[in-house]
TITI-368509 format. One record per residue: residue in three letters; x, y, z of N, C-alpha, C, CB in turn. Coordinates in steps of 0.02 Angstrom, whole numbers, plus 32768, in hexadecimal, padded with zeros to 4 digits. Each point is the difference from the previous one (the first is absolute). Glycine has a CB too. Example, Ala and Ser with C-alpha at 12.3 -4.5 7.8 and 13.67 -1.06 7.14 Angstrom:
<recs>
ALA82947EE481867FD3803B8000802D803C80007FA17FC5803E
SER804D80707F9E802A803B80037FD980378025803B7FE07F94
</recs>
This chain:
<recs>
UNK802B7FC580007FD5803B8000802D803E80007FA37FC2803D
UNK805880767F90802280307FF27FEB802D804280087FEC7F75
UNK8022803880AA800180328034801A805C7FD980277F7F8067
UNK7FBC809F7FB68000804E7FE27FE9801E80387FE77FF77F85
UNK8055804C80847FEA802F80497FD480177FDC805D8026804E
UNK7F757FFD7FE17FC280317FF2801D80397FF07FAF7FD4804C
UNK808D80427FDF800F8044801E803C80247FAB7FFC7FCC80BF
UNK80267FF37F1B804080057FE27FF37FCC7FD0804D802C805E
UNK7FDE7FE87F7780127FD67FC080217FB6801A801C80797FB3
UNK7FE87F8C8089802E7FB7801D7FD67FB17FE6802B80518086
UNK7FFE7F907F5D7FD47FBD7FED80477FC280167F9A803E7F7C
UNK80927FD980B080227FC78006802E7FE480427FF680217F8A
UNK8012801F80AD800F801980447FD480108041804780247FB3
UNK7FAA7F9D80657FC67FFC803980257FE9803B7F997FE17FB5
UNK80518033807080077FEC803E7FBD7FC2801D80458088800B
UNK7FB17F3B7FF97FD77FE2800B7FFC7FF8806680107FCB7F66
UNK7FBF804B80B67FF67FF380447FD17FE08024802F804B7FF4
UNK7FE77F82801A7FE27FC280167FE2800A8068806B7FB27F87
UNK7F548061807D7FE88007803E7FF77FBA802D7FCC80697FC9
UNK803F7F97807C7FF57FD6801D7FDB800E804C805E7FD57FB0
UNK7F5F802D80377FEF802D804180007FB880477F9A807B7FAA
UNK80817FA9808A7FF97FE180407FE2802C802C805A7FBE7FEF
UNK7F718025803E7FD48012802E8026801A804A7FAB7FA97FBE
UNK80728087804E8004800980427FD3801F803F80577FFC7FBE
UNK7FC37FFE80817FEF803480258039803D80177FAB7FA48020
UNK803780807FED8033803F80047FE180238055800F80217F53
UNK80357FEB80CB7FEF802780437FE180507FF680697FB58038
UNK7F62804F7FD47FEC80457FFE802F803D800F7FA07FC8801D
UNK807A800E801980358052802C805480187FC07FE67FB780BB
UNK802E800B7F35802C80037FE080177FEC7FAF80007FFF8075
UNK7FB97FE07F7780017FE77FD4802D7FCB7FD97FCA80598017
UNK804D7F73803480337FD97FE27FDC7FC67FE7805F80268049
UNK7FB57F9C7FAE7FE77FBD7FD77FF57FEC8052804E7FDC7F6D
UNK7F71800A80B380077FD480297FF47FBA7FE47FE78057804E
UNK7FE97F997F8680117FB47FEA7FD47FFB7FC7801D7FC68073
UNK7FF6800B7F657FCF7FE17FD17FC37FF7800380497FD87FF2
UNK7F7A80237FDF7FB08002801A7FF67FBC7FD27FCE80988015
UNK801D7F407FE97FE57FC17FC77FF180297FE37FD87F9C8024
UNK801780557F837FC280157FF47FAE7FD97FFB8063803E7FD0
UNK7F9F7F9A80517FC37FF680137FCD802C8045803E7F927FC5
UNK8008809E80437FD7801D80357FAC80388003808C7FED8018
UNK7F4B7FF980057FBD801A7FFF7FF680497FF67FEB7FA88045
UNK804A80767FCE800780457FFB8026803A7FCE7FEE7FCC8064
UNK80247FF87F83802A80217FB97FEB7FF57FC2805A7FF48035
UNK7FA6804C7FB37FDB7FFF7FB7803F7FBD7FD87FC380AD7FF6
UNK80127F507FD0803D7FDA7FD58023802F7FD77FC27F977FF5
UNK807880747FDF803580197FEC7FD180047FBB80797FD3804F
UNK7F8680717F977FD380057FBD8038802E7FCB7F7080028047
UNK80BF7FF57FD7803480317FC8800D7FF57FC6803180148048
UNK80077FF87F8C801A7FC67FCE80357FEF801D7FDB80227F98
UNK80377F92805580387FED8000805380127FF07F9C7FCF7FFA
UNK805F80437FBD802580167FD87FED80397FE4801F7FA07FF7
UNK8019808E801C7FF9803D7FD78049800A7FD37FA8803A8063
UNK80467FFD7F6F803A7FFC7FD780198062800E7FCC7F7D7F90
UNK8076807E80608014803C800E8043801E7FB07FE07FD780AA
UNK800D805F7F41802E800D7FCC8031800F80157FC380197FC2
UNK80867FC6801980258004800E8025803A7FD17FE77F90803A
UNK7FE780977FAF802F80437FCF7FD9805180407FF67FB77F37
UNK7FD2805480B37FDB801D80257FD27FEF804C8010801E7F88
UNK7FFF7FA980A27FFA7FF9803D7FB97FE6801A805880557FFF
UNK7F717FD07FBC7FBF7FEA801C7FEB7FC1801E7FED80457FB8
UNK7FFF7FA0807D7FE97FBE80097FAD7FEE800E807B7FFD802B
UNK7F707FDA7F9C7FBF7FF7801080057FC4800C7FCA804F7FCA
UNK7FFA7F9680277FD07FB47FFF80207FDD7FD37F8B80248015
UNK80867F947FD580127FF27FD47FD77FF57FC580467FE7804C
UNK7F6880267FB37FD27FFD7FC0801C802B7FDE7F9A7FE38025
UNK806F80778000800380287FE0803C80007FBF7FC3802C806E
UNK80677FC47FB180447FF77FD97FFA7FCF7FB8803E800A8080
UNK7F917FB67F9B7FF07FD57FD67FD280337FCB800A7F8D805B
UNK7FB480857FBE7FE7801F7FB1801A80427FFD7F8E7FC47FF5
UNK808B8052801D802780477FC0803A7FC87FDF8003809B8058
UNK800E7F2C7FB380317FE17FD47FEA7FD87FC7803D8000805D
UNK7F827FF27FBB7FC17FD17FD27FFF803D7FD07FA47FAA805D
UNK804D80A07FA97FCC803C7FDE804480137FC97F988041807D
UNK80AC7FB97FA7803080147FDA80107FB97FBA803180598082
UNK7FE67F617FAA7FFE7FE47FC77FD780057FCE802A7FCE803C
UNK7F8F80267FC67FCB80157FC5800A80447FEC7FA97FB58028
UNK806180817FEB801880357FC480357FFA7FDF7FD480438033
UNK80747F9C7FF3802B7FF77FCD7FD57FDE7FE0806C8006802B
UNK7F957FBC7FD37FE67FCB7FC27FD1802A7FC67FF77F91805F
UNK7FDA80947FAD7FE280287FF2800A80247FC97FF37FF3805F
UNK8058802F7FB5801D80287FE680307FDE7FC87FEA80478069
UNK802A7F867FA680257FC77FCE7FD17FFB7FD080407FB78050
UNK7F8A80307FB97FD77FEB7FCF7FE780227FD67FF37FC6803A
UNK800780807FDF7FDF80267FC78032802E7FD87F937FFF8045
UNK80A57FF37FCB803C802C7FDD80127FC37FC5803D8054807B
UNK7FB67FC37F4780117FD57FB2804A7FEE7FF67FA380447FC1
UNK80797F8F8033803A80097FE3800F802A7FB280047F96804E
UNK803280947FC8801580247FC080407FDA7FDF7FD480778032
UNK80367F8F7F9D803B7FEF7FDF801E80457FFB7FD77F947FC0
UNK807C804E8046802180497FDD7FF380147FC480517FEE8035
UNK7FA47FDF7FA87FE480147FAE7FC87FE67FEE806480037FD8
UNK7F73803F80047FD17FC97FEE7FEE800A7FA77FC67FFE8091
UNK80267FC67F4480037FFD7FC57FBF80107FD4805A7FB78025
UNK7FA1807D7FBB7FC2800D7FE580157FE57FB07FD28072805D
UNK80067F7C7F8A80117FEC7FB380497FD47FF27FBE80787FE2
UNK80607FCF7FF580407FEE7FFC8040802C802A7FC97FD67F8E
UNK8019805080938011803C803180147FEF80427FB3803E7FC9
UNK80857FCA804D7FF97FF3804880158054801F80277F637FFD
UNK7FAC80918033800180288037801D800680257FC67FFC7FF4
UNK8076803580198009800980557FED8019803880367FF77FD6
UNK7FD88012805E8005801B8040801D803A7FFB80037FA08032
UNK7FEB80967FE88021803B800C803C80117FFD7FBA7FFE802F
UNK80657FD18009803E7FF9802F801A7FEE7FCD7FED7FE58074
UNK800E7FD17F6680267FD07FC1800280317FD57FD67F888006
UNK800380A87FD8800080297FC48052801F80267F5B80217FCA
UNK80957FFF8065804B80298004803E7FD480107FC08068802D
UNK80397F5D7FE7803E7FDF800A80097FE27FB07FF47FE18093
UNK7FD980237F4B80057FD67FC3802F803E7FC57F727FA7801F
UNK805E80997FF3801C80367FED806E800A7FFC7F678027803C
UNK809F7FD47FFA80528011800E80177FB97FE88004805D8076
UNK7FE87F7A7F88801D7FC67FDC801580157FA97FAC7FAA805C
UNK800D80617F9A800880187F9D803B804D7FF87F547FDB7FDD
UNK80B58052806780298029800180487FF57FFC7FAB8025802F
UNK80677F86800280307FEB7FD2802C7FDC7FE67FE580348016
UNK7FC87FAE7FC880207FDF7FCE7FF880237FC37FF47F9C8037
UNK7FFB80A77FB5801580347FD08022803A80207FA47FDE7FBB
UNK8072801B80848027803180127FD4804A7FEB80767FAB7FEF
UNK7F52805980227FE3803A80098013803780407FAD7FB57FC3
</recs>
């Protein structure tokens, strides 16, 4: 699955962060760790966060990891998008008995005939 910041052109520098929530209790007065809670405990909600979030590693933003996923989904399909509807050109192309150049080729084609007649 293709990944794309929201925030930046970034499609290849993430920071991936993996959550592990644990249930404590905490002392009111000091707020240290007094001990672990199950989580089966009656009094504790269950953990509704995400798991995994992703964080750019060009511009810093860190969201959810969906988000990252569809702006990378929205970007692949416009490239492709954009592939597909762009034609291939030839450098030359042949009408009749005529060939055509390119802009660019006319003038490189140009200083070539300059010399080989030394114009």
């Amino acid at each position: 699955m293709p990944y794309a910041c929201p925030n930046c052109r970034n499609r290849m520098r993430f920071y991936r962060i993996e959550q592990y929530p644990v249930a404590v209790k905490l002392d009111p007065q000091t707020g240290e760790m007094m001990e672990q809670v199950s989580p089966d405990d009656p009094l504790l909600i269950p953990y509704r966060g995400e798991m995994v979030r992703m964080q750019c590693g060009v511009c810093g933003i860190a969201e959810n990891e969906s988000v990252f996923a569809k702006r990378g989904q929205q970007t692949s399909l416009q490239h492709h998008a954009q592939n597909v509807q762009q034609p291939f050109i030839s450098k030359t192309m042949n009408i009749g008995q005529h060939q055509l150049l390119p802009p660019a080729a006319m003038s490189d084609n140009r200083s070539n005939i300059n010399k080989q007649f030394r114009l």
